[in-house]
N, C-alpha and C positions, 0 to 999 in steps of 0.2 A: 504494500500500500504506500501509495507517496504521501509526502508531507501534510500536503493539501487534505485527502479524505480525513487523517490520521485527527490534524483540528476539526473541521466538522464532525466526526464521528464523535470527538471526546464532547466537546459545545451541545449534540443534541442529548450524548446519555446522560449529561453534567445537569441539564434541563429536565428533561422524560425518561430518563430512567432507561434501561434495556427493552424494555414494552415496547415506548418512543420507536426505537430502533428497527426492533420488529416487524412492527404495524407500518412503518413506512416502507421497509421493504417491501413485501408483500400489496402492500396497493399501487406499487406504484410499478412491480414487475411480475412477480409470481402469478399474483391475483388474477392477471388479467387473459392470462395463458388461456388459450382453449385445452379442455382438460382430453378429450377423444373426440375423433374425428364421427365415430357412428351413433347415429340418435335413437329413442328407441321407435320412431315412427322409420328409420331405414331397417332396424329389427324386426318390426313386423312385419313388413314386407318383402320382407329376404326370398328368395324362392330356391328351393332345396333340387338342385340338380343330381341325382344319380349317378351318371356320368361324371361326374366333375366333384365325386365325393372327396378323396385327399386334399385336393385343393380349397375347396372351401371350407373342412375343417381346419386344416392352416390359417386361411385369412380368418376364418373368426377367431380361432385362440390368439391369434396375434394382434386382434381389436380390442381384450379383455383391457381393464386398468387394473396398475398394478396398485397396491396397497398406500405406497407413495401418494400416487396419484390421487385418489380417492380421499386421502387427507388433505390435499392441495385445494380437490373440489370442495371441500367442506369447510375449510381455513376462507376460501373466496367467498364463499357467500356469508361468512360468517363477518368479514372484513367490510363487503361491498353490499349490505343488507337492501342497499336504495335499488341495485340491479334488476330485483322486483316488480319497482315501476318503471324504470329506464330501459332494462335491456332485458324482459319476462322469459326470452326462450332460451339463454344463456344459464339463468338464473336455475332455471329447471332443469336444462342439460347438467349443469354442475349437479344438482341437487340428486340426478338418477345417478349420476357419477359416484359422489358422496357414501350415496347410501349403498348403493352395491347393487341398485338397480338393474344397471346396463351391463353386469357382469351373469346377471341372475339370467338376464332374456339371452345371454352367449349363451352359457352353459344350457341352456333352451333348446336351442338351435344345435350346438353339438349333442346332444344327448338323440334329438330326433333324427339328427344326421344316420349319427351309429344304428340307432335303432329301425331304421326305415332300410336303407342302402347297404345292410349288411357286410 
């Protein structure tokens, strides 16, 4: 870290405490992240090809979030609560993220994979 962040970093925790610090990380970069790229309205619509069974259990297990991730979404909404009224499909994409939603409608989807397509 150069000298520069070194005085501001000490100036805000010296003011707000480590909290301070935290909380402006996170809204000002973390927060704002999109947490996964698949919704669960592109979930439900999924359509289960047969033929193209390895593959698609590949891309869904590799669309799951990871644990990390899942607290990121939860940390964002919990930081950026106004997203709500501002930005309502974000908010909720986070929120299926969070709770483990969008991980529950994968394992959905691979289960039926396996189970259909032998």
């Amino acid at each position: 870290m150069n000298q520069i962040m070194k005085t501001q970093l000490g100036r805000i925790s010296g003011k707000f405490g480590i909290l301070g610090i935290i909380v402006i990380l996170f809204s000002t970069g973390c927060a704002s992240q999109n947490v996964t790229p698949v919704s669960r309205q592109d979930l439900n619509t999924f359509v289960i090809d047969c033929s193209k069974r390895d593959e698609q259990l590949r891309y869904l297990a590799s669309l799951a979030s990871s644990p990390g991730e899942q607290g990121d979404a939860r940390l964002a909404n919990l930081i950026q609560p106004y997203k709500i009224l501002t930005d309502p499909d974000t908010f909720v994409q986070r929120y299926n993220v969070g709770n483990g939603q969008i991980n529950y409608d994968i394992r959905q989807l691979i289960w039926l994979i396996q189970r259909n397509c032998g």
